[in-house]
N, CA, C and O atoms as a MOPAC input file, in Angstrom:
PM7 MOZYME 1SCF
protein

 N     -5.57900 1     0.43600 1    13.56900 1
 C     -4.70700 1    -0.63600 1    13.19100 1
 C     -3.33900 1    -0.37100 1    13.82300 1
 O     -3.02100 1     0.81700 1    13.78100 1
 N     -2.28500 1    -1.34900 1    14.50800 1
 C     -1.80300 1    -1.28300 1    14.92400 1
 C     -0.73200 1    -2.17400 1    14.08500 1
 O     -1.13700 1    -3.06500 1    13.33800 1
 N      0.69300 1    -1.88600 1    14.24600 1
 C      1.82700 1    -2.78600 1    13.60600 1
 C      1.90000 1    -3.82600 1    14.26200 1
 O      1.47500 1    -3.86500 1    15.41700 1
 N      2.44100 1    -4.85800 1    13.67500 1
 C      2.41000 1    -6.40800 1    14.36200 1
 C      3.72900 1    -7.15300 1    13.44200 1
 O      3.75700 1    -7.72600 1    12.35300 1
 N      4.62800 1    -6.87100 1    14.32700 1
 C      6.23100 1    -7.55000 1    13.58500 1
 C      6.08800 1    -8.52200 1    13.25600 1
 O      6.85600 1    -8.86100 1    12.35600 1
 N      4.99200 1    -9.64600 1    13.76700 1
 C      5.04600 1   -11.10900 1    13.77200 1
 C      4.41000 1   -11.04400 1    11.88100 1
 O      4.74900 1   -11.65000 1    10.86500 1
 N      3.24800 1    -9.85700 1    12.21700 1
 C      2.89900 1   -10.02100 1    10.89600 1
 C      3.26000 1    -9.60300 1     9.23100 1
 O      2.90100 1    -9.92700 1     8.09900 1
 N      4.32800 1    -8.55600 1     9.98600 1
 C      5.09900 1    -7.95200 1     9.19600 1
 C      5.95700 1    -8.82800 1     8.57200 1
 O      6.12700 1    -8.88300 1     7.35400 1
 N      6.50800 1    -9.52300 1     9.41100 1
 C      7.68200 1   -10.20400 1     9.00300 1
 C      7.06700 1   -11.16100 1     8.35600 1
 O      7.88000 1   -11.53800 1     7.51200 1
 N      6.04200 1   -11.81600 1     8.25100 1
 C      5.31200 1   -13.27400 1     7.39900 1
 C      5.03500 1   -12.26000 1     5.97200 1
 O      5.19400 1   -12.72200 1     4.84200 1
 N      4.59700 1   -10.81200 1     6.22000 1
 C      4.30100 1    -9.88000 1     4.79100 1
 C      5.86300 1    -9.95100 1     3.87000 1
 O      5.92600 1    -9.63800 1     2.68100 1
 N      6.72400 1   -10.29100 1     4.45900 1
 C      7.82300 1    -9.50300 1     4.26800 1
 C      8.23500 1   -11.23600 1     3.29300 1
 O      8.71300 1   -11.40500 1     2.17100 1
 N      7.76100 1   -12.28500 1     4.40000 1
 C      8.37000 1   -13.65700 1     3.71400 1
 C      7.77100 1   -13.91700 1     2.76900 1
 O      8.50100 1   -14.61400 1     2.06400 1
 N      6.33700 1   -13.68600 1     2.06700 1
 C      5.19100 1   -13.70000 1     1.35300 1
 C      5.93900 1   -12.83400 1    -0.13900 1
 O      6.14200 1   -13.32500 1    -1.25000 1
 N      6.21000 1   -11.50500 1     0.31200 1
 C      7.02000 1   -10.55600 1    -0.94400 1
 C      8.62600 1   -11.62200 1    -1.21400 1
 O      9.01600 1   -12.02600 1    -2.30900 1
 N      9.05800 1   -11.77600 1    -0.35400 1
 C     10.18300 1   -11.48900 1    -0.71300 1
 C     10.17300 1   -13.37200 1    -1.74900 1
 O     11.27800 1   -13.57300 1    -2.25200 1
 N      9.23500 1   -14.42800 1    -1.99900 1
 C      9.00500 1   -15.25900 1    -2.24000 1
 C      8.54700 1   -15.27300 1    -3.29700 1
 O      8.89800 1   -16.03500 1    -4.19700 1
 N      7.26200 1   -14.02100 1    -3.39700 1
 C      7.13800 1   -14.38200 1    -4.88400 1
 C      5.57200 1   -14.13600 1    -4.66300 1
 O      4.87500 1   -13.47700 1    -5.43500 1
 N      5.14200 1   -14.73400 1    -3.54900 1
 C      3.59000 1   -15.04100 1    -3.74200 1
 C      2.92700 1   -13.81200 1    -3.19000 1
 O      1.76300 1   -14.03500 1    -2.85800 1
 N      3.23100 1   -12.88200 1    -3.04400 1
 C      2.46500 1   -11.66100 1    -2.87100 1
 C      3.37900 1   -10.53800 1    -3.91900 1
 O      4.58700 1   -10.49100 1    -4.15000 1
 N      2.10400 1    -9.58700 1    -4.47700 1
 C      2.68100 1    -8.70000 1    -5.29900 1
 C      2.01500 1    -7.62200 1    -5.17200 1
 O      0.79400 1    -7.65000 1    -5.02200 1
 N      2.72800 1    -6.47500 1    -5.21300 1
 C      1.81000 1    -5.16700 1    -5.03100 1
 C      1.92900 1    -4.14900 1    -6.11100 1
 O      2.98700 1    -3.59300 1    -6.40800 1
 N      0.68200 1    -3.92400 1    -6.72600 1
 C      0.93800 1    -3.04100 1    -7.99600 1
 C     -0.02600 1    -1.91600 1    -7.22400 1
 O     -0.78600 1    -1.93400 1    -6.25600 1
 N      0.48200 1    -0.81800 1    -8.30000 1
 C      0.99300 1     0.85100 1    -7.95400 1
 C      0.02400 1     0.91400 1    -9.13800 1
 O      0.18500 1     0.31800 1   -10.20300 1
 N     -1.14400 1     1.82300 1    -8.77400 1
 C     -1.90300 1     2.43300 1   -10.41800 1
 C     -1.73000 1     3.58100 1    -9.86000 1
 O     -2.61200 1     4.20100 1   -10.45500 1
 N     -1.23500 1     4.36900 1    -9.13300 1
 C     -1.13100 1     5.71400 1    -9.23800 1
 C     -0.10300 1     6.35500 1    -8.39600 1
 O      0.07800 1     5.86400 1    -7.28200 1
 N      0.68300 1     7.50200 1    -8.80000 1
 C      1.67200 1     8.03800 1    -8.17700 1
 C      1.34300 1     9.51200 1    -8.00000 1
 O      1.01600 1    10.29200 1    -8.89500 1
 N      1.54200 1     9.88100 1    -6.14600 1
 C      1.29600 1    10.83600 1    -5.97200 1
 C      2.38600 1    11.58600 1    -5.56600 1
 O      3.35600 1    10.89700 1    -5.24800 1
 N      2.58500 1    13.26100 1    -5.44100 1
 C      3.90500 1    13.61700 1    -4.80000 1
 C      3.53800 1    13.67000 1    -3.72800 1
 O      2.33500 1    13.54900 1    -3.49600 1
 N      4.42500 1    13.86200 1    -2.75300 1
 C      4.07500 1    14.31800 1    -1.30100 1
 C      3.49900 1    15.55700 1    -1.76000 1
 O      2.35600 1    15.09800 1    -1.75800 1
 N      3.37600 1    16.42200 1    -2.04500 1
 C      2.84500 1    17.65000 1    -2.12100 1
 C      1.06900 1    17.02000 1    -2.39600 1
 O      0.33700 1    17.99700 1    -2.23700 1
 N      0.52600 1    16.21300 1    -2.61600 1
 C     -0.62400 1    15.77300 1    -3.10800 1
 C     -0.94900 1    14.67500 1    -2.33900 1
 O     -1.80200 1    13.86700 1    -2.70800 1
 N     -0.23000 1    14.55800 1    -1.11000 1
 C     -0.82300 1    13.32700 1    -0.08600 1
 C     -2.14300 1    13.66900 1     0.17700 1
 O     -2.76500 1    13.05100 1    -0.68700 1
 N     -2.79000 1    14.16700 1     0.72300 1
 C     -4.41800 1    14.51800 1     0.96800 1
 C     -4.87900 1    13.85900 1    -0.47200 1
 O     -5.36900 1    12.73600 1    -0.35100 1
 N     -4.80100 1    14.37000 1    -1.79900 1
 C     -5.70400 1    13.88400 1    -2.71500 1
 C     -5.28700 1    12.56000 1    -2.70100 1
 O     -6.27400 1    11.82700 1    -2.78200 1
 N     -3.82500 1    11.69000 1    -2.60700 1
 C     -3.52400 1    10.18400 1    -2.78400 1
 C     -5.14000 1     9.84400 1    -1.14300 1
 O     -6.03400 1     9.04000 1    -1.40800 1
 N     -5.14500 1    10.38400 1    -0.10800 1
 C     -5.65900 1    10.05800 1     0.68700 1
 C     -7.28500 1     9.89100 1     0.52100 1
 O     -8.07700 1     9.19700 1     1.15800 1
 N     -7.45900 1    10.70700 1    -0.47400 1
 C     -8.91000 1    10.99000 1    -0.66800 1
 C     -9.61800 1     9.79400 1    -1.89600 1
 O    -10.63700 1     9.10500 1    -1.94200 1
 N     -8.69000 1     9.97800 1    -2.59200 1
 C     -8.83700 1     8.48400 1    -3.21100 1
 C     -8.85500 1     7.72200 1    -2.61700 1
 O    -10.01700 1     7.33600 1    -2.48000 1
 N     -8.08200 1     7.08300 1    -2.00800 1
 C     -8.18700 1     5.73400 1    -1.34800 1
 C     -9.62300 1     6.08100 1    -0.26700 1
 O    -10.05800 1     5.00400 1     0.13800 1
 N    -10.13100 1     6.82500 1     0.07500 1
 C    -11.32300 1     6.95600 1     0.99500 1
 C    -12.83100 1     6.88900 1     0.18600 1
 O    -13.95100 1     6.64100 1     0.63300 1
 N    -12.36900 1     7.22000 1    -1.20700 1
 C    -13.04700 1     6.80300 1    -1.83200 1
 C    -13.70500 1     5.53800 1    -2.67600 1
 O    -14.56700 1     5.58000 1    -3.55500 1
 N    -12.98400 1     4.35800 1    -2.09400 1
 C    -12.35300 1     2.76800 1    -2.42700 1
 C    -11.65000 1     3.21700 1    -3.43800 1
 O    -12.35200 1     4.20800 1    -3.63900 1
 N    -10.85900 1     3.28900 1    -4.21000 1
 C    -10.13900 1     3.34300 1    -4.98900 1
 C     -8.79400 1     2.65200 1    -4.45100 1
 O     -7.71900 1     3.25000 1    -4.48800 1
 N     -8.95600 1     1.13300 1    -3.86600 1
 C     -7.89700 1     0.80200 1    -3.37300 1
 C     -7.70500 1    -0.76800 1    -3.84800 1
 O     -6.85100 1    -1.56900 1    -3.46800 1
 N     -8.54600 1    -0.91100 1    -4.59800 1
 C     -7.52600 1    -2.75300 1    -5.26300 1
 C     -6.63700 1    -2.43600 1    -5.44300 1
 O     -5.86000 1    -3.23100 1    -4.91400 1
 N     -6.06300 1    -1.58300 1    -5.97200 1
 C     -4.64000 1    -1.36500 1    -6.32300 1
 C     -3.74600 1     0.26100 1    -5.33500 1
 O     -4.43300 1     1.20100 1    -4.93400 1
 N     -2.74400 1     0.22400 1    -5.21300 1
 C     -2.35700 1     0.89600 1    -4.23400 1
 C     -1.87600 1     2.06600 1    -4.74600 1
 O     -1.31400 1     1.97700 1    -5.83800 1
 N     -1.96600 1     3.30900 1    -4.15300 1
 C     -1.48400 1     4.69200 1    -4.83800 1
 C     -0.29300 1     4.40600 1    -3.82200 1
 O     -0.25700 1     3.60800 1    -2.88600 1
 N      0.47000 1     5.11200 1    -4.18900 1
 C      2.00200 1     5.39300 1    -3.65100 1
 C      2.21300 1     7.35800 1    -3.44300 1
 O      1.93600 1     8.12000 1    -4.36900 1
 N      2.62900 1     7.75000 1    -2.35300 1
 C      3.18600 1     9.31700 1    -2.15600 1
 C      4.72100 1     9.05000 1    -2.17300 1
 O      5.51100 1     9.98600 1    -2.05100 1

């Protein structure tokens, strides 16, 4: 996957509007990025972990 400003910036008009929302079910430290990583490889991703 590659970044795409064009698409960034429509992500960005979407948040900053209202109609997109992103919830956090889990908080990892940086010290625990691999396990935030391993979860999400595990689907554990409707909802987004945060490092």
């Amino acid at each position: 996957m590659r970044s795409n400003g064009a698409q960034l910036a429509q992500l960005a008009r979407l948040l900053d509007g209202g109609a997109l929302r992103v919830a956090i079910d889990s908080r990892f430290p940086p010290a625990q990025a691999a396990r935030a990583h391993e979860r999400a490889a595990r689907g554990h991703t409707s909802r987004a972990s945060w490092c």
